[in-house]
C-alpha positions as CSV (number, residue, x, y, z in Angstrom):
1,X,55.5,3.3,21.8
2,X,53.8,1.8,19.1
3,X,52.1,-0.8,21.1
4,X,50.6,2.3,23.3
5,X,49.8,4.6,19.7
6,X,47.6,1.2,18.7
7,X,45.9,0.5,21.9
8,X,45.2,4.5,22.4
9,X,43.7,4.9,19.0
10,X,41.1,1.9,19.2
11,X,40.2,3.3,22.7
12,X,39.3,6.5,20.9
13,X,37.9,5.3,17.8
14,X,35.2,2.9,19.7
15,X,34.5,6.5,21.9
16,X,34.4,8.3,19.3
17,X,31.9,5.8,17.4
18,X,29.6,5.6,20.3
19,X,29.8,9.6,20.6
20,X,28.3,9.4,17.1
21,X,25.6,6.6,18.2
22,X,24.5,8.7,20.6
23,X,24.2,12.1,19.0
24,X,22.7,10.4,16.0
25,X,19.6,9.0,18.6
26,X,19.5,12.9,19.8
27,X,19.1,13.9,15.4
28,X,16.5,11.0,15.1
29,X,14.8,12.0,18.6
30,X,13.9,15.5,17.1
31,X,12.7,14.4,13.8
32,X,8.8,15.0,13.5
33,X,6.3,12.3,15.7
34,X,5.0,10.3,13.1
35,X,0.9,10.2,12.6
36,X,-0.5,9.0,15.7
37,X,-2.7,5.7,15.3
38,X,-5.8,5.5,15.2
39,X,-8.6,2.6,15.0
40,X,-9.2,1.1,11.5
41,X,-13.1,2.5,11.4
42,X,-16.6,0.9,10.5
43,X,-19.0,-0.3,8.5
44,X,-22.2,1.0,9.3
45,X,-25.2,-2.3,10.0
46,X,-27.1,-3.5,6.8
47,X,-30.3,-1.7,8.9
48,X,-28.9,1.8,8.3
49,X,-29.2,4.4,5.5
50,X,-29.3,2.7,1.6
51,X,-27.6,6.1,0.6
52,X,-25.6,7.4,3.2
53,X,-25.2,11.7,3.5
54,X,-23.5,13.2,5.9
55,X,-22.1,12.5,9.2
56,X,-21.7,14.1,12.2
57,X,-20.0,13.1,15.7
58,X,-22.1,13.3,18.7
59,X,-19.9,12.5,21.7
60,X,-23.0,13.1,24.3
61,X,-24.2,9.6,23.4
62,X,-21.4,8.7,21.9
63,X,-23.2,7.9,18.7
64,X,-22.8,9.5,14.6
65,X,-25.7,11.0,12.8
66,X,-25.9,9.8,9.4
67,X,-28.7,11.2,6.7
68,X,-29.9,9.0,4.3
69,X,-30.1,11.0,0.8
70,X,-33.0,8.3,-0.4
71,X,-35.1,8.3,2.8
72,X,-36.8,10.8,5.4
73,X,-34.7,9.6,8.4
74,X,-31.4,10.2,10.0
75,X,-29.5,7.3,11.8
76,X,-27.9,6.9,15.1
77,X,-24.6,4.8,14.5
78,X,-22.4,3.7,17.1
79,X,-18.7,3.4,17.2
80,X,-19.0,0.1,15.7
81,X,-21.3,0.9,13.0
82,X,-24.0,-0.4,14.8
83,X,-27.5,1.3,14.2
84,X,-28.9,2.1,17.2
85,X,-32.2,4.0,16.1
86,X,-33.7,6.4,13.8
87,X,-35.4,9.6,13.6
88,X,-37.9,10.8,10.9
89,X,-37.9,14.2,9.4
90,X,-40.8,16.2,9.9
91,X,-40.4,17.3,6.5
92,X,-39.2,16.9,2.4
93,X,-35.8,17.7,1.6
94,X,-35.0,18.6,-1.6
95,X,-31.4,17.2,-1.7
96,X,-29.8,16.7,1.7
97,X,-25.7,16.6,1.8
98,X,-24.3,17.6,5.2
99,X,-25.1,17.1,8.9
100,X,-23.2,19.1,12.2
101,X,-24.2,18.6,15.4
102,X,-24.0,21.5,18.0
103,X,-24.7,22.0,21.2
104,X,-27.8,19.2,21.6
105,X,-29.3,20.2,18.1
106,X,-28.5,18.1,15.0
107,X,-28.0,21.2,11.9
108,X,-29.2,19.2,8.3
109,X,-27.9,20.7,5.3
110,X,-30.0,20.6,2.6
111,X,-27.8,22.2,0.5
112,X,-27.5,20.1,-3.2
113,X,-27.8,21.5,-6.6
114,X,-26.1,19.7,-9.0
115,X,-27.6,22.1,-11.9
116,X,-27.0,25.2,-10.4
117,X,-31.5,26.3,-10.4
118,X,-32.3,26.5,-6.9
119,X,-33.6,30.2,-6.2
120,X,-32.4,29.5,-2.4
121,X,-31.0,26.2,0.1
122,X,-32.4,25.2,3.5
123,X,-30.5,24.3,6.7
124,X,-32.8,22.6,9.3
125,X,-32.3,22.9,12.9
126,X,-33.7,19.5,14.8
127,X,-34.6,20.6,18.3
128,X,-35.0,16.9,19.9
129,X,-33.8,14.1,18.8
130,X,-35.8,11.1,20.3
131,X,-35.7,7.9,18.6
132,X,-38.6,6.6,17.0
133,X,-40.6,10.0,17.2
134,X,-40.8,13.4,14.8
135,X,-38.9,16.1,16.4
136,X,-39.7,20.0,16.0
137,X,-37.3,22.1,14.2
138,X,-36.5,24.9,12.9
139,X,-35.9,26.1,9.0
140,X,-33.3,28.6,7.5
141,X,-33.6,29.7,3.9
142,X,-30.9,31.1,2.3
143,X,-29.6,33.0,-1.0
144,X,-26.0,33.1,-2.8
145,X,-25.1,37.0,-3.2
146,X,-23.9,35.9,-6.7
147,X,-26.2,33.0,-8.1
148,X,-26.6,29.6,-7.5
149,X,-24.2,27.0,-6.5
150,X,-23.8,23.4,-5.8
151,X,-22.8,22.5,-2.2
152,X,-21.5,19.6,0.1
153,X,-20.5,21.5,2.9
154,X,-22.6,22.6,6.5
155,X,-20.6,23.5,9.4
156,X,-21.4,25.4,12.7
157,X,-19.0,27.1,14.4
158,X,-18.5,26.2,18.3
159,X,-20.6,30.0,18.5
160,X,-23.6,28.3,16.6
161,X,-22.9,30.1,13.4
162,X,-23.5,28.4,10.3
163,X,-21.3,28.1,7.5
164,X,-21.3,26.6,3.5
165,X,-18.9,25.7,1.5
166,X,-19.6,25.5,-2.7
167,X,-18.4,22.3,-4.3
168,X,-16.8,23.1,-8.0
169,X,-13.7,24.0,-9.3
170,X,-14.4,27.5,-7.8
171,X,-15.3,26.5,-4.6
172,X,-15.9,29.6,-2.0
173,X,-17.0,29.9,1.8
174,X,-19.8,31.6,2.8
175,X,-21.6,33.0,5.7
176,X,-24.8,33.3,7.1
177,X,-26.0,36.1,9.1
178,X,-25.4,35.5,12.9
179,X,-28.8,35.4,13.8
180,X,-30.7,34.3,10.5
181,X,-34.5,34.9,9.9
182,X,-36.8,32.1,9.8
183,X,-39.6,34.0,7.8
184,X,-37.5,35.6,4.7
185,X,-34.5,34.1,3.0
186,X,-31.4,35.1,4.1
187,X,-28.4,36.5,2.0
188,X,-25.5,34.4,2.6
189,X,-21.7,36.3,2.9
190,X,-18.6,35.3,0.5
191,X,-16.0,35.5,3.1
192,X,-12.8,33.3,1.0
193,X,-11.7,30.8,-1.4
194,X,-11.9,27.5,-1.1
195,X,-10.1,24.1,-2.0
196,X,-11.6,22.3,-5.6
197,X,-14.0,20.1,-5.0
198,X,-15.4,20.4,-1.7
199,X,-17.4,17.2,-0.5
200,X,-17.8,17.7,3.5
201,X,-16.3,20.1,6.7
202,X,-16.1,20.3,9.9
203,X,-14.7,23.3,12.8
204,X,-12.2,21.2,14.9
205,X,-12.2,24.4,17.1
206,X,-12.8,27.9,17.7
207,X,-9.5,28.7,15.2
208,X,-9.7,25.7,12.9
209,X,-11.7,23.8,10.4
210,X,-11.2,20.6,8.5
211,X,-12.4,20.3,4.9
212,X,-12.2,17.2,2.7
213,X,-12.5,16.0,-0.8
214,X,-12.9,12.5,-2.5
215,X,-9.1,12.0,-1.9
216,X,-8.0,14.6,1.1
217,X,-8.3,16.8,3.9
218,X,-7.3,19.9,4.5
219,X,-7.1,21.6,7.6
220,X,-7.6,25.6,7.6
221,X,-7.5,28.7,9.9
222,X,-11.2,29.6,10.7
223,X,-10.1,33.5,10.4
224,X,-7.7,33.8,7.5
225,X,-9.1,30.5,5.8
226,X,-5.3,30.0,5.1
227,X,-4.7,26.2,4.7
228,X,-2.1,25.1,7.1
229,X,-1.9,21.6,6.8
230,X,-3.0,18.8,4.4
231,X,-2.8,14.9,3.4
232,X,-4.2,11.6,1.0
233,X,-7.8,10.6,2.8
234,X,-7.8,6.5,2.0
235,X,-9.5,5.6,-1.0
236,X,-13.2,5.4,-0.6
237,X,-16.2,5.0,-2.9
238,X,-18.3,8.1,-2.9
239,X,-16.3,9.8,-0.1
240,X,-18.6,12.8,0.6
241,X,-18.4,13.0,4.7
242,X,-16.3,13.9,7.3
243,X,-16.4,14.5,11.2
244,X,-14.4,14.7,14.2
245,X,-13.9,11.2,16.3
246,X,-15.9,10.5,19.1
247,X,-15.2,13.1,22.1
248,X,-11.5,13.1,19.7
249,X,-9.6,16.5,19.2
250,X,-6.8,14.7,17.2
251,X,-8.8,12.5,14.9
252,X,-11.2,12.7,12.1
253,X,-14.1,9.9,10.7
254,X,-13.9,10.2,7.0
255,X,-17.4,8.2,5.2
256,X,-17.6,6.9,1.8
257,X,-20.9,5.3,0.9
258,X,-21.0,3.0,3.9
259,X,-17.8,2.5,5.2
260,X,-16.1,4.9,7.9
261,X,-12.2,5.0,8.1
262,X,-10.3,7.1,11.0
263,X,-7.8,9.2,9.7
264,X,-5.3,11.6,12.4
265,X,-5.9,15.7,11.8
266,X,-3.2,16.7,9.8
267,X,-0.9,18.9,11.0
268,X,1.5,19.5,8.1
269,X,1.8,20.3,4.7
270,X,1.8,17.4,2.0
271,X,2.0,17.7,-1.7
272,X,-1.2,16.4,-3.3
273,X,-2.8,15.2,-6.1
274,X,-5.7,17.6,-7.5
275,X,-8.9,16.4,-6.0
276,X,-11.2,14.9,-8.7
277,X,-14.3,16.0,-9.7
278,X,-16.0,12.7,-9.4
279,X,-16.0,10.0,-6.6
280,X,-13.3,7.5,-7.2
281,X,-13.8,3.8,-7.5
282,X,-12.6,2.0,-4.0
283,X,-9.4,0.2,-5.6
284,X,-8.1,3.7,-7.5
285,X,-5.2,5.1,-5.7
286,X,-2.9,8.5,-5.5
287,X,-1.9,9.5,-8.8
288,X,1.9,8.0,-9.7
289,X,3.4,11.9,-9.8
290,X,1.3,13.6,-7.6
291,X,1.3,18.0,-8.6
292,X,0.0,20.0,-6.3
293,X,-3.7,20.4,-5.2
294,X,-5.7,23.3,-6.6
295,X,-6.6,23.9,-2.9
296,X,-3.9,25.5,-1.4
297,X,-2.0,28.2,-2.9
298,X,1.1,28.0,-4.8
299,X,3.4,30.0,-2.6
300,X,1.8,27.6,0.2
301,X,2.9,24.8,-2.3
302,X,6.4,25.8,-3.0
303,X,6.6,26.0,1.5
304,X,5.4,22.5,1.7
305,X,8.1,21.7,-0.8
306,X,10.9,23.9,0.7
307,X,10.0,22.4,4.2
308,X,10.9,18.9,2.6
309,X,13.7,19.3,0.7
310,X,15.5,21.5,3.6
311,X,14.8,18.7,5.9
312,X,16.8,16.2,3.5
313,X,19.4,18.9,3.5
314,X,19.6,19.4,6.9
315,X,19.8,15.4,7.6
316,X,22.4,15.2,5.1
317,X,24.6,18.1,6.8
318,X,24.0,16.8,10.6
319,X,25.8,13.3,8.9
320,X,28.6,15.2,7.3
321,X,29.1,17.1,10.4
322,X,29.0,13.6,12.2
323,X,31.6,12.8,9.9
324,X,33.7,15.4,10.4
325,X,33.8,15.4,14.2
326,X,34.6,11.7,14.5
327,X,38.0,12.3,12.3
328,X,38.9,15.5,14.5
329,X,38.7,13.2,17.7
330,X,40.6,10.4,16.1
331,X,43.4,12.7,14.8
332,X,43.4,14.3,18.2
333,X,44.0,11.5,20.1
334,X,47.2,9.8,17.9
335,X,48.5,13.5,18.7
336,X,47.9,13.2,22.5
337,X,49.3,9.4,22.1
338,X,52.2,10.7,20.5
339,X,53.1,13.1,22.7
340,X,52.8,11.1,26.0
């Protein structure tokens, strides 16, 4: 009998161990996907801009537009970071920061004011884009409803409106009209906050838009401006551009100074370090104790948090449940032993 009690109960125990095995894979299984992977980036040719401003994707000829802020040309970079021409502006910017590309036209941003004087800011329209030669264009002035304000930030919807975004510690989203004058400035429209610190956007879609500073992106409904999901950019010197990849719906091309890294759209909450107000040196890296960003909001903060901490909490309870479960099937079998 007790020959037939041992042999029974390390029959069940080695069951009941592979039971757990196997409903631990299924736990692990639905645990989130991590980040997908992406290429490392590029390093844009020695022949490109001296001060790089601005990027923007343009899958058509698989190329990214890139403004120089020290010179009257934008550059066609390939995937590589090749340069593969240049087109001169047919006119003088005051202080170029952002570039979009939509719908065959390249949108230039020429948005800067660092000391808050400008009576209004300019968004050009290039209507060609032919290496080599001057293309028309057109010009869009516009006006702040409530003063002047520094900006990083051009983005056109996938409907061909434009967009800003301020770059401060206040930073706010405005709106131009949807079909803006070209002979009177145009009063721009507050429509939300957002994050500190600002340096580059882009819509990823008709419902969503990705917005970066020196050290993150954040990625935000386009009609509630809500943000839904955030994370660290890697460390960059003067990181002050962003686009979407290449013909990409699930990555981004973040640009500091000359180098390009390709990051994967968020699509959770993280807890962040605030963004700072000046660019970074290459080797810094994310604050020891990160706090919370002044981007999103604190009850979005204290959900990012909650989502964490109730996934420990729920890993921690599946294990005890485990736990549980293979004792009940031991002790159930030296019964069903015992009583054959």
């Amino acid at each position: 009998m007790r020959g037939l009690v041992g042999r029974t109960m390390r029959r069940l125990v080695v069951a009941a161990t592979a039971t757990v095995v196997v409903t631990a894979g299924l736990v692990v299984g639905a645990a989130p996907e991590p980040a997908l992977a992406v290429p490392s980036g590029f390093t844009i040719g020695a022949s490109g801009p001296s001060a790089p401003r601005g990027i923007a994707s343009d899958a058509a000829s698989q190329t990214y537009w890139v403004a120089d802020a020290r010179a009257a040309k934008v550059y066609a970079v390939g995937p590589t970071g090749t340069v593969v021409g240049s087109v001169p502006l047919p006119f003088t910017p005051t202080d170029i920061e952002a570039l979009q590309f939509h719908a065959g036209h390249l949108y230039i941003g020429d948005i800067g004011d660092a000391t808050a004087s400008r009576s209004h800011i300019t968004v050009y329209r290039l209507n060609s884009l032919s290496y080599g030669q001057s293309p028309s264009y057109h010009a869009w002035d516009f006006a702040y409803p409530d003063g002047p304000h520094d900006a990083a930030t051009l983005m056109v919807s996938p409907r061909g409106n434009i967009y800003i975004v301020t770059r401060g510690a206040s930073a706010a989203v405005y709106r131009a009209p949807a079909v803006p004058s070209t002979s009177s400035v145009n009063t721009l429209v507050r429509v939300a906050g957002a994050p500190s610190w600002v340096t580059d956007g882009t819509f990823l879609d008709d419902s969503r838009v990705a917005l970066r500073t020196f050290t993150s992106v954040y990625v935000l409904n386009a009609f509630t401006w809500a943000t839904i999901a955030a994370a660290e950019l890697p460390a960059q010197v003067d990181g002050q551009a962003l686009t979407t990849g290449l013909g990409s719906t699930t990555t981004l091309v973040a640009l500091g100074s000359s180098t390009a890294d390709d990051v994967a759209v968020p699509t959770r909450l993280a807890q962040l370090s605030p963004a700072p107000s000046v660019a970074p040196a290459a080797s810094s890296s994310p604050t020891a104790s990160p706090s919370v960003s002044a981007g999103p909001s604190a009850s979005t903060a204290a959900s990012a948090q909650g989502t964490t901490t109730g996934a420990a909490s729920s890993n921690r309870g599946t294990l005890t449940a485990l736990a549980i479960a293979l004792g009940v099937a031991v002790l159930a079998g030296v019964v069903a032993a015992v009583k054959r």
